[in-house]
Structures are given as C-alpha cells and as structure tokens.
N, C-alpha and C positions, 0 to 999 in steps of 0.2 A: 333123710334125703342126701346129704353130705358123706353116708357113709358108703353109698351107691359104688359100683367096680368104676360104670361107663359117666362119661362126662360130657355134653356137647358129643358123643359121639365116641371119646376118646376112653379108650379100654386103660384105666389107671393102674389098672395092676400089671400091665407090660412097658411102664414107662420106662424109658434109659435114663440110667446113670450115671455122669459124664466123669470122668475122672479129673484132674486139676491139670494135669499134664496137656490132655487133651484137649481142654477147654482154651487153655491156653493157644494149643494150635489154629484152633479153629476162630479164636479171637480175629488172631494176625490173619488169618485168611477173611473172616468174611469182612475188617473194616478195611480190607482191600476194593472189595466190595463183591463179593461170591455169595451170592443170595443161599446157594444148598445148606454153606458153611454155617451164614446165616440162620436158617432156620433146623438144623441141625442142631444150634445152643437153646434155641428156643423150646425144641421136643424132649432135650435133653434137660431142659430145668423146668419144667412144669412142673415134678413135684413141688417143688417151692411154691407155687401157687395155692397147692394141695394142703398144702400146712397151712398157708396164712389163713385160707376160704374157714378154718376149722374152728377160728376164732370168733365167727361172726355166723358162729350155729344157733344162735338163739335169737337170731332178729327175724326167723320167720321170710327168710329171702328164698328164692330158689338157687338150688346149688348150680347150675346151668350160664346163669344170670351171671352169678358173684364170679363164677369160674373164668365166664369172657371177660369179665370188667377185669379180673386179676391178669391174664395174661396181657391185657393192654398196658398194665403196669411191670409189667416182668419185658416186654418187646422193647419199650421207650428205657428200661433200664441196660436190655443188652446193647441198644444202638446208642447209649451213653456214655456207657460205660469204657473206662481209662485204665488199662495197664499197666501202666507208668507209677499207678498210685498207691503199688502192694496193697491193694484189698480186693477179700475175696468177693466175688460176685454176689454173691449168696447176702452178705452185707450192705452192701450197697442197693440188693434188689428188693427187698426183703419191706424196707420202709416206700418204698416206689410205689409196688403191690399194694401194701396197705393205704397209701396216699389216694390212690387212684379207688379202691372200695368205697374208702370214707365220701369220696366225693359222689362217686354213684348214691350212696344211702341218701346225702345230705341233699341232694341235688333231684330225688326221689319220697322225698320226707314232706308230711302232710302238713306241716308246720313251715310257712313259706318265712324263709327269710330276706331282708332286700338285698339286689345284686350289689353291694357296695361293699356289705357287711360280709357277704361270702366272698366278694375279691380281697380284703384283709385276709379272713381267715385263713383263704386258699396262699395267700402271700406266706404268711406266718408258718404255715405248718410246711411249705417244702424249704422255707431259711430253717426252721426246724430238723429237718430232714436232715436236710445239706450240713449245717452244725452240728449236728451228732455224727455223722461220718467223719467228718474234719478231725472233730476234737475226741470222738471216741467216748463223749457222753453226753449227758441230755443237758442241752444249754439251757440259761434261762430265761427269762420274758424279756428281762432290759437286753441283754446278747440279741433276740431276737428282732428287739424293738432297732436297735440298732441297726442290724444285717439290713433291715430292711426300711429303716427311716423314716419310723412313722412312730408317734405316741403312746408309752406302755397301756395308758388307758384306753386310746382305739382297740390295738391287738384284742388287750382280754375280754373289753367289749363283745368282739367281734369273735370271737371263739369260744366264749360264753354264750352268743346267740345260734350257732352251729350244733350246740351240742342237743343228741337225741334226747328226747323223752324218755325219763324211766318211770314203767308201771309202781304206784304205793304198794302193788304185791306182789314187789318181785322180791323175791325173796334173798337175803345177803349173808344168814349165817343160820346154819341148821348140824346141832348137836349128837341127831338121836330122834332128840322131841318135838316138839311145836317150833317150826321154825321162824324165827325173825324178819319180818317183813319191811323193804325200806317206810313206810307210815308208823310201826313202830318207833323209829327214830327221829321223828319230825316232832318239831312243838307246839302244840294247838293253844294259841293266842287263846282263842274263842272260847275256848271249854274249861281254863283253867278253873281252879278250886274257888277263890274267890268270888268268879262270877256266876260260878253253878251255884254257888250258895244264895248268891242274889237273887237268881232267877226262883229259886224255892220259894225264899222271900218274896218277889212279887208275885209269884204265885199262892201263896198262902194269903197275903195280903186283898188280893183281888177276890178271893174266895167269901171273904168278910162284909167285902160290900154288897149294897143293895143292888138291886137287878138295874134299876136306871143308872146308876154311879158306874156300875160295872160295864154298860153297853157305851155311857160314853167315854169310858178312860178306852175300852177297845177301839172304838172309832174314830177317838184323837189321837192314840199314840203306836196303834199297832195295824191300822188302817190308810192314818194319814190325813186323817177330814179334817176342815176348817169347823170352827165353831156354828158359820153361819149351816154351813153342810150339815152335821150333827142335829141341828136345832130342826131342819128343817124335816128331818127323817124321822125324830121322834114326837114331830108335834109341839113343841114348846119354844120358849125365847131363845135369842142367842144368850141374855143377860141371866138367864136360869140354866144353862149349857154353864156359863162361867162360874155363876156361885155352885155349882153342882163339882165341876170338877175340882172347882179348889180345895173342897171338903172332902172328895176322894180324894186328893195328892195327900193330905195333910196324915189323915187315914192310915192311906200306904205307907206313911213316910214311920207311923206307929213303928210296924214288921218291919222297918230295913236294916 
C-alpha cells in the first residue's frame, strides 16, 4: 500500500524539491503571512512525510490515513518553525511528523490507556523532541523528567504504558533459516525443567492410585471442592473423603 505512486490524491512521483536557498525565501515570505508561500513549503516537503510514513509499514495502517496524520506534523512544524536557529527544516520536521503518527496509532490503539498516563507520555516525548534538536542528541529520562517536572518514575510509567503491543511471532532475527521469533526470547516461569519434571511425577503418581483416591485428589485439588462437596458426589463421609485423601497425599508424596 505505501509503495502506491498517488496519495490522498497526490501523484508522489511528481512531488517538488525545494532547494534550501529557496526554502529559505519562501520561509521569510510566508511568516510574513502569504498563505501561496505558505503552502508552497508544504507541497514542497511532503516527501519528507513519504519517508517517515515508510517506517510504520508493518502496523497494517492505511497509507492514506498515516499520510494526512503526517502532513499535520510536517504543517505545525513549517508554522514553527525558526530561522534564527541554523537548523535544517528537514530536522526539526522529521520528529514532529513522527510525534504526531505515534499519537494517531496510540490514540487509535485497542489497548485503552487512561488520559493522564497519555498526558505524561504526550508531555515526555515532545520535551524529548524539543531536546534532541536543542542538544543534538537523545536526552535522557532525568533530562526529561526535568524539562518537564514531574518524577523519572511517572514519565517511564507513563511511556511504558503507551507502548504498542508486539505479536510473540513477530519475528526479530532471521539468518537464512528458521527464523527467531520474539517468544523465543521470553522465559516461561511455568514450563521450566524443574516443574515439568514435577508434573511427570504427579502424573505417574496419580496413575498408581486407586480409582476412588484418584477421583478425590481430582476433585480436591484440581477442581477445587470442599471435602463436604467430594463426599457428597461420591456417596460417602466427609470423615472417609479425609482419611482417604491423606493416604493418597502420602502415596504421591512416594513419586515426588
């Protein structure tokens, strides 16, 4: 979809390319306020749009979509944007663009987050922004936590809780062969060796027992019944439910 000629309309492969010189002219003209000048910079830096959209080719978004939400980031950077501060537009626009995606995705993402935790987030990432143009690299949390005065623990809270969902099979390094999938990489508490061994064990153990020892160690411990419950589904005491299973525990406890 993204690798489409037209856009919203717009034929990409006859975009203009403004030259710096000219861009320049056209700065002083439209924050004069000459709306043609204006949007003159805008027709002329849409590629830039075109680049960043190409990043965000595997979220399954429509390119149409990502392409207006990027231009709204590319608009609010040209009408920002400061001359005075030798940097190229392209720089300065470039995290804007992407600022403005990410919030569309986040703010369209099935996984609701509460408006408090996106007002940090949203806080955090354009003092981000703004600090790495400043300083010319990517600041860090307490930098950030600063700019914007509030606690390094809220921030990564809060931009921890923004972050999309990735699929266990998506895949993160492929050779040749079988590629590595992120589940690969994750550690399964649950499954480890020790306990699969156990489970054998109670399984082999359980297999030992009699048919009544065996229906109530299921009913008590893998069902969840009370004694009285138990007793009452197989017909006998609650007081023959107790001495019964304590002679399966003892049993299983043989295997473990």
């Amino acid at each position: 979809m993204l690798n489409k000629v037209e856009i919203c309309g717009v034929n990409t492969s006859k975009l203009p390319v403004l030259s710096a010189g000219k861009m320049t002219e056209l700065f002083k003209v439209a924050q004069q306020g000459d709306n043609s000048a204006r949007e003159e910079l805008i027709s002329g830096n849409l590629r830039l749009v075109l680049s960043v959209i190409q990043r965000f080719n595997n979220r399954g978004e429509n390119a149409d979509d990502l392409f207006q939400v990027g231009c709204i980031g590319l608009i609010k950077a040209i009408d920002n944007f400061d001359l005075s501060q030798n940097v190229r537009l392209s720089t300065y626009a470039v995290p804007m663009i992407i600022g403005e995606i990410r919030r569309y995705l986040r703010d369209n993402n099935s996984i609701r987050v509460s408006r408090s935790l996106r007002d940090i987030a949203y806080k955090a990432l354009q003092a981000r922004d703004r600090l790495s143009v400043e300083c010319n690299k990517e600041p860090t949390i307490e930098q950030i936590a600063k700019a914007i005065e509030l606690p390094v623990e809220d921030i990564v809270f809060a931009l921890d809780a923004i972050q999309d969902p990735v699929s266990l099979f998506e895949p993160i390094y492929h050779d040749g062969g079988d590629p590595i999938y992120v589940m690969d990489q994750i550690k399964d508490d649950k499954n480890s060796e020790p306990q699969w061994l156990e489970l054998v064990n109670i399984r082999e153990g359980l297999s030992r027992l009699g048919e009544r020892e065996k229906t109530i160690i299921n009913l008590r411990f893998f069902d969840g019944r009370t004694q009285m419950e138990v007793a009452e589904e197989i017909g006998i005491s609650q007081a023959q439910v107790s001495r019964l299973e304590k002679s399966a525990l003892q049993q299983l406890r043989k295997y473990m």
